[in-house]
N, C-alpha and C positions, 0 to 999 in steps of 0.2 A: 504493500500500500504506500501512495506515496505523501511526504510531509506535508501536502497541502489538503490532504482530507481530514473534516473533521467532523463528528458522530453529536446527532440533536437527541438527547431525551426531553422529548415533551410530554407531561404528565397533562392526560386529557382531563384528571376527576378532583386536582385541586382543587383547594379551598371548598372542601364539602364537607366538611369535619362539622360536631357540634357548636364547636366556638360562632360558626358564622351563622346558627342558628338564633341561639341565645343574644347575640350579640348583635351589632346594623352594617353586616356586613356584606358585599355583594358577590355573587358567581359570574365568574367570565364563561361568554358562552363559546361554544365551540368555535364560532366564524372568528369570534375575539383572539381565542390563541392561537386558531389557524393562521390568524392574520401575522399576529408575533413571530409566527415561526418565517411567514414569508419575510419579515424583514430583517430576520437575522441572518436569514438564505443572500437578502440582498446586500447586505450589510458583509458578508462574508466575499462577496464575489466580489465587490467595489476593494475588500483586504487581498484577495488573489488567490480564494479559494477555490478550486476548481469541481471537489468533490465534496459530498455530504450523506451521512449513512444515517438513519433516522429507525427508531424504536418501532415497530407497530405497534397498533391496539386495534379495541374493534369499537369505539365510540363513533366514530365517524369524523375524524380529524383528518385524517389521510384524502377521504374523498374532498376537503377543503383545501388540503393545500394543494393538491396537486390540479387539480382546476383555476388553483392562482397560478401556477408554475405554467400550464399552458395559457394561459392570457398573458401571462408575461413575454412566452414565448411570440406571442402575436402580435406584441406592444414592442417587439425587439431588444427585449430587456435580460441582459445579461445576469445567470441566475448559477448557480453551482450544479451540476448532475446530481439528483438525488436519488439514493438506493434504500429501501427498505429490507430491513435485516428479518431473514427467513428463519423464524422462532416461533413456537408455540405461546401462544397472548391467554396469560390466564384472570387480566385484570385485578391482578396482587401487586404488593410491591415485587414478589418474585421478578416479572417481567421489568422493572428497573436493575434490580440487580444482573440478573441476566443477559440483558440486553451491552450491558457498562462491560462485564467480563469479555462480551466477544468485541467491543469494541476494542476493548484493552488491547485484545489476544490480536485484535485486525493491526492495531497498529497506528490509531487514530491520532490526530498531530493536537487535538484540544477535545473537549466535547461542552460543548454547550447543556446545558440546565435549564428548563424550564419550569416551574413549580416553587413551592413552599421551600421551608427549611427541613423536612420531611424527607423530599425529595432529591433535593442538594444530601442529604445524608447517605442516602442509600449508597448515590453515585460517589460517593467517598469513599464509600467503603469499598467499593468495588473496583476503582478506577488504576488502583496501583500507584505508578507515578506519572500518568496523563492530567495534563492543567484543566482545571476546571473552569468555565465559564459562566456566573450564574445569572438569570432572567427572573424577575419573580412574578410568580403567580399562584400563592398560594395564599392562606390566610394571616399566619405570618413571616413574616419575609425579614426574620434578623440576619441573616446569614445572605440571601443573595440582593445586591443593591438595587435601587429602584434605577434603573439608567433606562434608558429606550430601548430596546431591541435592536434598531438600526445601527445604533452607537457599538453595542455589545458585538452586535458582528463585523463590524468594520475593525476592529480593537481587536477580534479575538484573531481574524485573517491576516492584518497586519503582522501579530505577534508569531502567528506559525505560517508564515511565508519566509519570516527572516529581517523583515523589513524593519525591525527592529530588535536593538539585542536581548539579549534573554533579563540580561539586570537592570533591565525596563522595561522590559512585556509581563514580568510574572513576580509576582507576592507569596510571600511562604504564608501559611496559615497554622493559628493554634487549632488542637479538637481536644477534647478531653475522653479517655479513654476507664470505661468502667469494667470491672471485674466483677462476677459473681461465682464463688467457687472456680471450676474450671470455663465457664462463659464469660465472652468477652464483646465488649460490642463501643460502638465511638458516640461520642454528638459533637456536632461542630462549635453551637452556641451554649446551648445550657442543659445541665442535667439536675431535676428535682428529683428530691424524696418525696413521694405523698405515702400517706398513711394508708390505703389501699392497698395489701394484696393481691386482690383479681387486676384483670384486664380491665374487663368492658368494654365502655367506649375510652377509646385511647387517649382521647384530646384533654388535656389538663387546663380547667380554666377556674375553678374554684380553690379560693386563697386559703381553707379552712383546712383544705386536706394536705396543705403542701407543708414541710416540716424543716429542711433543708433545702438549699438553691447552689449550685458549682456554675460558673458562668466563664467563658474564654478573653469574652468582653463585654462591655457593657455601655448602650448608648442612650442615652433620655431619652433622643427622638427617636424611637424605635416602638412598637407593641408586643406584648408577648410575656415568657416571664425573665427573658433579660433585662426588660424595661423596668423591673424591680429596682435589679442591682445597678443599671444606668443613673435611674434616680437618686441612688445616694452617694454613690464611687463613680463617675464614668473611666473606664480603661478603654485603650484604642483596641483595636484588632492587632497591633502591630508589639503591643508593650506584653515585655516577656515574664507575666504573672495574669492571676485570675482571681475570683472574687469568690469567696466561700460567706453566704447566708444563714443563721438558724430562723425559723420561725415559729413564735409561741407571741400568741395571745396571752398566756400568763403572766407571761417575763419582759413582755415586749417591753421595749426604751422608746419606741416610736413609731407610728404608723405611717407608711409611705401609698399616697394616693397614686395607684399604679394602673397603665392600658392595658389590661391581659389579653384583649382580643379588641376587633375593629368596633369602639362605640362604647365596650364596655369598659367604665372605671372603678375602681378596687380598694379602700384601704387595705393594705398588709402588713399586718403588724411584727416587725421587726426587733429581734432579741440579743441579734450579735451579726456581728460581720468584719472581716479581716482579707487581706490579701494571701494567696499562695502561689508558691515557686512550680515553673518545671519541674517534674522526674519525682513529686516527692508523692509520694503514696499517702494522700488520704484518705481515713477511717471515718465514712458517717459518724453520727452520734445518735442515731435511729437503730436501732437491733433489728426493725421488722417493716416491712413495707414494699414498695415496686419504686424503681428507677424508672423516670418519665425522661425521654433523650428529645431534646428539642421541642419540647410540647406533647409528647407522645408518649403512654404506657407503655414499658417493653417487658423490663426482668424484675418480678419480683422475689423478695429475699425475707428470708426468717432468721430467727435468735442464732442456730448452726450453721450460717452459712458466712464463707468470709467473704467481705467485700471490701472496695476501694475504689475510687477515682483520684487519675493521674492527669495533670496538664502535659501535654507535649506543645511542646514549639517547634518551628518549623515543619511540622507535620507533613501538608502537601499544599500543593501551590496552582494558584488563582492565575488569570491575567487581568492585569491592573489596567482596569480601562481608561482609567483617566491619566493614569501615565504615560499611555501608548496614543491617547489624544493629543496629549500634548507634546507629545516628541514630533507625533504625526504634524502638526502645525509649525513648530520648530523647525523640521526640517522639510515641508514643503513636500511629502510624500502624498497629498492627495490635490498636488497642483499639476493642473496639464496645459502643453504647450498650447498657444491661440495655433489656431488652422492659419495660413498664408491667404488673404484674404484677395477675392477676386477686382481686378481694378477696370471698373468700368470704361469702355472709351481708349480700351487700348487692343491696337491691330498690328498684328505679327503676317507679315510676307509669308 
């Protein structure tokens, strides 16, 4: 495969969690992300992408893009070749994991992210050391940045065509990496304790049940529950420590008025909070409960079970869209010559 192909996971059924219920938040419809995907296609080919291998599903996503890709063709608009990858669609996150593996294994130069922090997750886990591009479309979106689509694919083609060096195309990133006995599993932005052992519904949006918060960063202007730890600490993405929470209404010092989801606002009342290093193996101070990775129930844990969460830095690595804009302008890489313009009133023998 050559370096200038890069692999789209588009997650057709973000932002359908209960948060968006509960809360006034809205669905993008299908024609909506169709449409993202066509402009990060174009976005890509304007960066010098030539190829593009894309997830399936069976929502009906595919029959939209690919009817903008022939109007494009009509309209003579220069679009990347797009493949769709010959996998079995079970409408799980399986098919994000799976889909990210055989990109990996293909040999993919980037893969762009479409969806939540949910989905940016999966594809991390799965990616190896392929840079990630993220687009957001899910409910919450601490993790991939709100930029245009357009933007995101012109930045991510520019960076894997070469047209700019790597130590300005691409961003190392923290994730926090949880243990449960011998299970091991990551989150990018944040990992709660809620007091729930079962599942259920996955979506974590009630402050009552959460007990502990591990966060990579933390930004105010964000929603979710890193927007907690934004509110009283903010840490960049870039700074090499993390933000450890307890929370108890008993003990609380303070309540912080926090956005747990789109509309909905929160007191949470706050007990303790301190910074941690990389590499050091943190001990909840919960015996019992489930680990929620980004918003999400995954592994729950009892009195015998040993657990921990660890910060990694440098983890794996993004491309930095605003630096690759800005080099792009600096150095005049999306300036093209004037054509030699025709002079009226002039006759040649």
């Amino acid at each position: 495969m050559t370096a200038h192909t890069v692999g789209i996971i588009a997650n057709p059924i973000s932002a359908r969690d209960i948060r968006r219920v509960i809360a006034k938040g809205t669905n993008l419809q299908l024609t909506d992300r169709a449409n993202m995907v066509l402009r990060i296609l174009a976005g890509l080919a304007q960066g010098g992408v030539k190829q593009a291998v894309m997830i399936p599903e069976r929502a009906g996503l595919r029959t939209h893009i690919e009817r903008g890709l022939h109007q494009a063709t009509l309209d003579n608009i220069t679009m990347p070749a797009v493949r769709w990858l010959d996998m079995p669609v079970t409408s799980t996150a399986h098919d994000t994991l799976a889909a990210t593996r055989t990109m990996r294994d293909m040999g993919v130069a980037a893969i762009v992210v479409l969806g939540g922090d949910g989905t940016h997750r999966l594809v991390v886990k799965a990616c190896g050391n392929i840079a990630v591009s993220g687009v957001s479309s899910g409910t919450n979106n601490a993790f991939p940045p709100l930029t245009e689509p357009t933007i995101t694919g012109i930045a991510t083609g520019l960076a894997v065509s070469g047209s700019i060096p790597p130590s300005h195309a691409f961003q190392a990133n923290k994730l926090l990496e949880i243990s449960v006995n011998d299970t091991q599993d990551i989150a990018l932005v944040d990992v709660a304790i809620v007091q729930e052992r079962f599942i259920g519904a996955r979506a974590v949006w009630r402050p009552d049940s959460i007990k502990e918060l591990f966060v990579t960063f933390a930004d105010p202007s964000l929603i979710g529950l890193s927007s907690i730890a934004g509110l009283i600490q903010p840490i960049s993405r870039r700074a090499p420590f993390g933000l450890h929470l307890t929370i108890d209404k008993q003990q609380a010092a303070f309540n912080v008025m926090a956005p747990l989801a789109p509309g909905l606002l929160t007191p949470v009342p706050i007990s303790h909070h301190c910074l941690f290093e990389p590499d050091k193996r943190l001990i909840p101070t919960s015996v019992r409960g489930s680990f929620a990775l980004d918003g999400e129930r995954e592994l729950p844990f009892g009195d015998d079970d040993s657990v921990s969460v660890t910060l990694k830095h440098d983890a794996f690595n993004t491309v930095d869209v605003p630096r690759c804009m800005a080099y792009a302008a600096e150095y005049g890489l999306l300036r093209q010559p004037l054509t030699q313009p025709h002079h009226q009133g002039e006759h040649h023998e």
